[in-house]
N, C-alpha and C positions, 0 to 999 in steps of 0.2 A: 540554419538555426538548429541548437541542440538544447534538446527541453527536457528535463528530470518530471516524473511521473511521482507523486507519493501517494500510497493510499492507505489507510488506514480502517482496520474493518474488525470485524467480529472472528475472533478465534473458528468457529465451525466454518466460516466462509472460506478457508485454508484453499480445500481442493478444488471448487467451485470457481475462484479467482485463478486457482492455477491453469484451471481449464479453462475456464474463458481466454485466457492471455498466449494459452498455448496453441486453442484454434483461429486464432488471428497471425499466429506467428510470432509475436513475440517472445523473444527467447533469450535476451539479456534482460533478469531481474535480478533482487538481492531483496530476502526475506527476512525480518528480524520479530522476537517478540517482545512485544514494549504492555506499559503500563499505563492507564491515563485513567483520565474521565470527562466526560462532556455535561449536557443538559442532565443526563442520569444523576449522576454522583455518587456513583454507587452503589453497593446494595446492603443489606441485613444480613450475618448468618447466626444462624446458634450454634456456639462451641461450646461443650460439656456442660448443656445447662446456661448458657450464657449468652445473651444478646452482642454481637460484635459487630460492627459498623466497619463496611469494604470499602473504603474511598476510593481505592486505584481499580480499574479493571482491567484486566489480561485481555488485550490485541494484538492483531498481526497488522506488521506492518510490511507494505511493499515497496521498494524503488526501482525504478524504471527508468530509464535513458535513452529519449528515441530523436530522431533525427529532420521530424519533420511536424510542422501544425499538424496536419494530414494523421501519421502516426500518433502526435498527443490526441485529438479528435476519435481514432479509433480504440485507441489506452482505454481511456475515459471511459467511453460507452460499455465497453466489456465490463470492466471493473465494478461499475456503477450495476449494469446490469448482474453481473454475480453475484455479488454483494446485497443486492435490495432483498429485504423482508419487509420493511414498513413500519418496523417498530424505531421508535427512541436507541440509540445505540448503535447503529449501521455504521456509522463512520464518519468519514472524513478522503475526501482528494484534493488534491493541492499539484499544479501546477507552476514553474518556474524555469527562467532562461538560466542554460548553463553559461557562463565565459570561458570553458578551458574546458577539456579531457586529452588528458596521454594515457596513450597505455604503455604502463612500464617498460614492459620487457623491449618493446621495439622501438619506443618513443614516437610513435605515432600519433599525431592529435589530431582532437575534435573529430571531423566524419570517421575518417578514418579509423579512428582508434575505437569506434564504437559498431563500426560493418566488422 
């Protein structure tokens, strides 16, 4: 079974998450920075004098690809544990079954292509 990790966290959780997932071993990820909002909605700022309303909030977001419950189980727990402050806004993980991976170059799939 090949299971995609997503997680979604807080911009300063960047290096925390990277180090969690790095002393577990995992080592195939893909970082992106996205924009959302959840329960927050969020925030207030003042520009030149001016109340402006932030709807979107800057996150990172991570994808993961692992190969085993076992491995999504240990994903998880790092992630979550790097990630927690306890405040409103921490995030988001999302797990799901993949049906397919090749990798390109060799044409390799599913286990394979992801060892």
């Amino acid at each position: 079974m090949i299971i995609k990790v997503e997680a979604i966290v807080r911009e300063d959780k960047l290096d925390d998450v990277i180090a969690a997932l790095t002393e577990i071993e995992v080592n195939g990820i893909s970082v992106s920075q996205v924009m959302g909002h959840g329960v927050q909605k969020g925030y207030t700022e003042l520009v030149r004098g001016q109340e402006v309303i932030v709807n979107l909030v800057p996150k990172i977001k991570f994808e993961i690809v692992v190969s085993s419950e076992e491995w999504e189980k240990k994903t998880i727990e790092a992630i979550q544990k790097a990630a927690f402050t306890g405040d409103v806004g921490d995030g988001k993980i999302f797990s799901y079954d993949i049906r397919c991976v090749m990798r390109i170059r060799t044409r390799e799939k599913d286990y394979d292509a992801i060892n």
